[in-house]
VOGU-3710 file (C-alpha; in Angstrom, 3 decimals, decimal comma):
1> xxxxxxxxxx> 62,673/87,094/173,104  63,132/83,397/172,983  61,651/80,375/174,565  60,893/81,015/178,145  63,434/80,164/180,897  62,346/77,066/183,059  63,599/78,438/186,197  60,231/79,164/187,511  59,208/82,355/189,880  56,871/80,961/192,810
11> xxxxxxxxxx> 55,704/84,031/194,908  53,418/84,521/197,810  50,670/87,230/196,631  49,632/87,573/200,616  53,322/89,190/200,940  53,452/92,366/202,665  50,633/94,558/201,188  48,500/91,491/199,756  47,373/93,503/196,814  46,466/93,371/193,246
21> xxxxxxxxxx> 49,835/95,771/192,515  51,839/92,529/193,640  49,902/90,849/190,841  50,043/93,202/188,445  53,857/94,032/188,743  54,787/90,494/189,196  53,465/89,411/185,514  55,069/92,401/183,956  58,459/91,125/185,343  57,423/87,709/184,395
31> xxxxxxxxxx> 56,690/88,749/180,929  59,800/91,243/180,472  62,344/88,678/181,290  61,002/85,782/180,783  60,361/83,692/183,442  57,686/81,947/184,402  55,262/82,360/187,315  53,694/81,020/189,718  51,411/82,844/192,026  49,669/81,169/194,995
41> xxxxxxxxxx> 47,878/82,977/197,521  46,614/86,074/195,457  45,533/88,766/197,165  45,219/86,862/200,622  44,823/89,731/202,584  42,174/91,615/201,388  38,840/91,598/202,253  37,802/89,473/198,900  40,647/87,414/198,382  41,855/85,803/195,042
51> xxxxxxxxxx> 41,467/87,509/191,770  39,001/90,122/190,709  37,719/90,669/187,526  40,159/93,567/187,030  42,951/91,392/187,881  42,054/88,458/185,528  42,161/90,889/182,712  45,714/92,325/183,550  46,859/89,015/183,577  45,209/87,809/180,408
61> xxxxxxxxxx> 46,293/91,562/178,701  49,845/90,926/179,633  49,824/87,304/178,003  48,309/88,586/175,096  51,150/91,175/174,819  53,769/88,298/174,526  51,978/85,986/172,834  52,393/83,377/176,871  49,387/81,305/178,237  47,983/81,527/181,333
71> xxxxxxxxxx> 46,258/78,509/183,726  43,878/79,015/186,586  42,197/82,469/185,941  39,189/82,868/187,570  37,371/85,448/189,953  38,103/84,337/193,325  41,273/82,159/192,277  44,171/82,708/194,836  46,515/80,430/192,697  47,728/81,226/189,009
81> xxxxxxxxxx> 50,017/80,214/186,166  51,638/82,250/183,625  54,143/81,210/181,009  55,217/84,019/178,699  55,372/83,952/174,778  58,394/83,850/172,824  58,393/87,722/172,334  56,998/91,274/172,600  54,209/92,667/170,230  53,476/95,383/169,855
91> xxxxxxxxxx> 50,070/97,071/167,403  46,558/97,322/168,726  44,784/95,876/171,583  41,649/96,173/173,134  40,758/94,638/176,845  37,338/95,119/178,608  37,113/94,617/182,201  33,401/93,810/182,211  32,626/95,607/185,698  33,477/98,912/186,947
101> xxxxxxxxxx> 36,956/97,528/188,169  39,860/99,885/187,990  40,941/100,289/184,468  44,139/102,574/185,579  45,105/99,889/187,830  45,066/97,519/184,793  46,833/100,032/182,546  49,476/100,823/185,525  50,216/97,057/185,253  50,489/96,907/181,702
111> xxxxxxxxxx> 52,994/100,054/181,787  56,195/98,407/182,083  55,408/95,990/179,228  54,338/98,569/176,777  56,901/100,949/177,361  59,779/98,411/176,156  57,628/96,805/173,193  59,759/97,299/170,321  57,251/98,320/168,082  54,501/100,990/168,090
121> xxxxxxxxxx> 51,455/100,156/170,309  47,839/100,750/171,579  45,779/99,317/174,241  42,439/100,208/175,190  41,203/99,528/178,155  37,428/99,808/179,132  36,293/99,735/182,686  36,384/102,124/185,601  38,697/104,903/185,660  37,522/107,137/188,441
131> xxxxxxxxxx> 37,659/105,726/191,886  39,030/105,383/195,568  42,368/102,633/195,621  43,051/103,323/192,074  45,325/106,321/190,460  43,094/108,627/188,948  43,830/108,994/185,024  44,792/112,535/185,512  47,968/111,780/188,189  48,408/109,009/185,640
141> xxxxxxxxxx> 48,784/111,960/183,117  50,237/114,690/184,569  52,888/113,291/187,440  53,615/109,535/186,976  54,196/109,599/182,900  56,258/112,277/182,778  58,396/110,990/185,307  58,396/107,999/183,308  59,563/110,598/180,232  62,949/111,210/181,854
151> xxxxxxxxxx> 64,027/107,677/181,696  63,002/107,385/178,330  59,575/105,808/178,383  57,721/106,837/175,171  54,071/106,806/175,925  50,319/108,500/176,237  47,890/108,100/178,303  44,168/109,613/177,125  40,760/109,791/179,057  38,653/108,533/176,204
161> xxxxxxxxxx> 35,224/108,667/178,492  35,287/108,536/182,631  33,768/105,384/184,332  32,469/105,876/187,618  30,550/102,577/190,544  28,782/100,772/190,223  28,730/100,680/186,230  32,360/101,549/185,061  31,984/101,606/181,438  34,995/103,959/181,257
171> xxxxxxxxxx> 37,525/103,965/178,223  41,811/104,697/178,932  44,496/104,635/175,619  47,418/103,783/176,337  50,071/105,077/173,035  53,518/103,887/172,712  56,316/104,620/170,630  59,694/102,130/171,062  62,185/103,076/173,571  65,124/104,124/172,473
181> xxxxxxxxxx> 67,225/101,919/174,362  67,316/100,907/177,869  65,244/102,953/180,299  67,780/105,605/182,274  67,820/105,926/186,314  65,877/108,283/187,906  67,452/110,609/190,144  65,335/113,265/192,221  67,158/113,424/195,877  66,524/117,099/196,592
191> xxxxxxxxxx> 63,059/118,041/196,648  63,118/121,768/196,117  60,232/124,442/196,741  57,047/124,016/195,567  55,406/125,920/192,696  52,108/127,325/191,190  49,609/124,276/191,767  47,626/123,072/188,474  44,923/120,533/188,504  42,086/119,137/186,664
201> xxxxxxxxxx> 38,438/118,851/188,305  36,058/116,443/186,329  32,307/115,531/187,106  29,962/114,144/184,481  26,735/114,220/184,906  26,572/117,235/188,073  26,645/120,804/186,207  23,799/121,727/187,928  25,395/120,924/191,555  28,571/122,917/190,236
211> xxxxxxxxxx> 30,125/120,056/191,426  33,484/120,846/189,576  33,344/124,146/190,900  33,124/123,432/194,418  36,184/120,719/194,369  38,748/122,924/192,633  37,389/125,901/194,849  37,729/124,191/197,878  41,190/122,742/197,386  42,524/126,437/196,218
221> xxxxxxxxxx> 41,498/128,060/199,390  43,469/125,218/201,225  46,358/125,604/199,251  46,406/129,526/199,467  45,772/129,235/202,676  49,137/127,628/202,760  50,932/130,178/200,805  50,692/128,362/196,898  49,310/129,569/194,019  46,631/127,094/192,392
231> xxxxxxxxxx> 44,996/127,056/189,215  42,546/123,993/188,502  40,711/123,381/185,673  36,876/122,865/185,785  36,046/120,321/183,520  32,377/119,352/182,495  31,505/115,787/180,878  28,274/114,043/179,630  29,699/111,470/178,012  29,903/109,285/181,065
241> xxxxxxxxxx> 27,619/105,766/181,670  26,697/107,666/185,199  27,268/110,418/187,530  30,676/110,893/189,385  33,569/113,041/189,851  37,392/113,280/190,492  40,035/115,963/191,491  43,568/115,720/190,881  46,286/118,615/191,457  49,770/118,512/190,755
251> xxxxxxxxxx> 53,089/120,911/191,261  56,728/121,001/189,659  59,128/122,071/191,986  62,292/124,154/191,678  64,167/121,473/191,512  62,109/119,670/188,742  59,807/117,100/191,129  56,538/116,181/190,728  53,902/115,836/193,119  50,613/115,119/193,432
261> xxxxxxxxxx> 46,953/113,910/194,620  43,987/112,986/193,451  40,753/111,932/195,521  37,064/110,750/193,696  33,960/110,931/193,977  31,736/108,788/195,846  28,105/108,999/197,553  28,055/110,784/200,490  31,432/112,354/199,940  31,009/116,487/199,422
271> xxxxxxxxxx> 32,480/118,084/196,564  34,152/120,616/199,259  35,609/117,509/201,390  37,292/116,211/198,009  38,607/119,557/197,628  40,014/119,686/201,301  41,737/116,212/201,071  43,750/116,538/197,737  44,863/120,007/199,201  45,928/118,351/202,472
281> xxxxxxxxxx> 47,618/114,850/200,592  49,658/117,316/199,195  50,599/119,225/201,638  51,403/116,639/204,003  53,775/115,026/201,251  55,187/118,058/200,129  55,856/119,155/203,953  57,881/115,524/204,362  60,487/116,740/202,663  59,725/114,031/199,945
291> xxxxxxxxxx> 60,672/114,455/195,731  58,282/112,356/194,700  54,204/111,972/196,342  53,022/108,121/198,251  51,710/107,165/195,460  53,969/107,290/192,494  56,795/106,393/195,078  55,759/102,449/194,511  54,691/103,196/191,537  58,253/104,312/189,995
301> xxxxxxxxxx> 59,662/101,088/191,001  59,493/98,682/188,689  60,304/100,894/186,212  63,618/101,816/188,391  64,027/98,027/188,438  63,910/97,867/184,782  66,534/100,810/184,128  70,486/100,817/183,909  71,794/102,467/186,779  70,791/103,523/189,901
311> xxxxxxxxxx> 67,610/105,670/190,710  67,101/107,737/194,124  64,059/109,722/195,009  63,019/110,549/199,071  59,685/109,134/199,734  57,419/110,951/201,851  56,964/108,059/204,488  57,244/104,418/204,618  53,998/102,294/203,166  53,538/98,550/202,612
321> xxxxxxxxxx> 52,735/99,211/199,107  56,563/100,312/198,973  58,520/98,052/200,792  56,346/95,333/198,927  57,618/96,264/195,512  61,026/96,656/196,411  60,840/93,589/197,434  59,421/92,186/194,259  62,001/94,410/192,223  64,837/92,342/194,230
331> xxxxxxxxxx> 62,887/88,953/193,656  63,043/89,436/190,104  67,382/90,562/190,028  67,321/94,049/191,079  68,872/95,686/193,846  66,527/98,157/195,649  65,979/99,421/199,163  64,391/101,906/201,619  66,923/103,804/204,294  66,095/107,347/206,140
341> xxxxxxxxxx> 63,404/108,080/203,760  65,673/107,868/200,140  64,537/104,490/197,907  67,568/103,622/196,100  67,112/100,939/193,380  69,892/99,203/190,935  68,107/98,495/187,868  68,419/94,947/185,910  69,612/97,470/182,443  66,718/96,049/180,440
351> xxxxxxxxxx> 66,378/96,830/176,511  63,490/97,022/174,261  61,846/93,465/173,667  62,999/92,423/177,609  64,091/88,925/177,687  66,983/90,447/180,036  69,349/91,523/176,832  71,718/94,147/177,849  70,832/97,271/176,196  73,574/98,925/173,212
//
C-alpha cells in the first residue's frame, strides 16, 4: 500500500447525522486509500458527544488492520488523528469493546476494510450485539452480506454468543476470503413483489415467558394479515451474560431484492410489540416502492463507493443517515447522489489491498 499520502482529510463529525457511522466509515476510507484523517467535532450532535467506547475501538481495530497510528482516542474526545500503515493485513484479530457498546456497529465499520484485505482474515469482536441503533447480527447475516456477495465481497458473519444492556459481553466473527478483484456495482432499480417472509427470533435467558414465541407469532399475524407468507425461526439461547431478545425478518423479492427489519429487546418493550414493529418496518418499506430497506440503504454505500461502476438501488425515503454518507462517499472521490428516491453512486474502482490501485 505504500507510505501514506500527506494530503490530509479534515472532516466535521457534527455533519448532517452527527453519528458514530460518520466515524466509522470515514476511517475505513481513510485506511483503504490512504489518506490521512482528521476528525474534529465527533459525534457533536448526539446526546453524549465525542467518542464512545465502541467508537474508540473501531478506530483502534481499523489501525491495527493497516498497521497506521492513531492520536487523541479517548471516551468523550470530539477531535481525532489517524494516519494509516503502509498496507493491509490480513490473519487473526481479536477487539473487545469493554461495555455493552454495539459490536455490529464496530464490525459494520470494519466491513469495507476486511472485505478488500488481500489475504484471509478473522476478527472477533466482543461486546453488545443485540440492541436498539445498532443492526442486529441477523440483518447483518441474512440481507446486508449477501448484498455485499453480488459485488464480490467474500465474507461471514457468525453469532458466536448474543450480548444484551447493560452487560454486553456478546461475541461477532467476522471471516474473509480475498476479493477477487475490484468490488462490482450494485444494481437493484426495480423492486419486484415480495415473497415468503423468513426470520430468526432469539431470546436467551426467557423460555419460560415463550418470549421467542410470542415475537415471531406476533409479526406473522401482521404480515398475513397483509397477504405474505412468513416463516420465523424460534431460537432458544443460554449462553448469553443476561436476559434479552431480538427479531429480525427478511424477504427476496421477484426481482432478487432484499429487505428487511429487525427490532430488540429492551425492558418494558412486549415480546408482541417487537413482533408488530418488524412486521410494520417492513411493510412500510416494502409498500415505498423501495429495492433495498432504510437501513442497508446507507449502509450499501461505501461499499458502492468502493466498486467500479455505477450502483442504483430506490431507497424507501430520504434519512440523514443517507444523505450523510453520500456525502462522505463524494468527500473521499466518489460520485454519489440521491434524486426521486434512486441513490446512484460512481464508485472510486478500488482493488484488493486499497491504496486507490486500479483493479486488473
Amino acid at each position: 500500500m505504500g507510505r501514506a499520502s500527506a494530503d490530509w482529510v479534515e472532516l466535521d463529525g457534527g455533519h448532517g447525522s452527527g453519528s458514530g457511522t460518520l466515524v466509522r466509515f470515514a476511517v475505513a476510507f481513510a485506511v483503504l486509500l490512504g489518506r490521512p484523517l482528521r476528525v474534529v467535532r465527533a459525534r457533536a450532535r448526539r446526546a453524549k458527544p465525542g467518542l464512545r467506547p465502541q467508537h474508540v475501538a473501531a478506530v483502534q481495530a481499523a489501525a491495527a488492520l493497516c498497521g497506521g497510528r492513531a492520536e487523541g482516542l479517548a471516551v468523550g474526545a470530539q477531535r481525532f488523528e489517524l494516519v494509516p500503515g503502509p498496507r493491509l493485513r490480513g490473519g487473526e484479530w481479536s477487539h473487545d469493546i469493554g461495555t455493552a457498546g454495539s459490536a455490529t456497529m464496530l464490525a459494520l465499520g470494519l466491513l469495507p476494510i476486511v472485505s478488500l484485505v488481500p489475504e484471509p482474515c478473522c476478527v472477533r469482536i466482543r461486546g453488545g450485539t443485540c440492541q436498539d441503533f445498532a443492526p442486529s447480527p441477523h440483518h447483518l447475516q441474512h440481507v446486508l452480506l449477501p448484498l455485499l456477495a453480488r459485488m464480490g465481497v467474500r465474507l461471514e458473519l457468525r453469532l458466536l454468543r448474543p450480548g444484551y444492556l447493560p452487560r454486553g459481553e456478546g461475541i461477532l466473527e467476522l471471516r474473509s476470503e480475498p476479493a477477487r478483484g475490484a468490488l462490482e456495482p450494485l444494481l437493484l432499480e426495480s423492486p419486484g413483489l415480495p415473497g415468503r417472509v423468513e426470520g430468526i427470533a432469539l431470546s436467551s435467558h426467557l423460555e419460560e415467558r415463550r418470549v421467542s414465541e410470542r415475537m415471531a407469532r406476533a409479526c406473522a399475524e401482521r404480515l398475513h394479515a397483509a397477504g405474505l407468507e412468513c416463516e420465523i425461526e424460534r431460537a432458544l439461547d443460554h449462553e448469553a451474560s443476561s436476559a434479552g431478545a431480538s427479531l429480525a425478518a427478511w424477504t427476496r423479492t421477484t426481482t432478487g431484492c432484499l429487505l428487511g427489519a429487525d427490532r430488540a429487546g429492551a425492558p418494558r418493550r412486549s415480546a408482541e410489540a417487537i413482533g408488530r414493529v418488524v412486521a410494520e418496518s417492513l411493510l412500510v418499506d416494502l409498500a415505498s416502492g423501495a429495492s433495498v430497506d432504510r437501513h442497508a440503504c446507507d449502509q450499501l454505500v461505501p461499499f458502492a463507493a468502493l466498486a467500479a461502476g455505477t450502483s442504483r438501488w430506490r431507497a424507501p425515503g430520504p434519512s440523514e443517515h443517507l444523505t450523510t454518507n453520500l456525502w462522505l462517499a463524494e468527500r473521499f472521490g466518489a460520485r454519489a447522489g440521491l434524486r426521486g428516491g434512486e441513490v446512484t453512486i460512481e464508485g472510486l474502482g478500488l482493488a484488493p489491498g486499497g491504496r486507490g490501485a486500479p483493479a486488473p
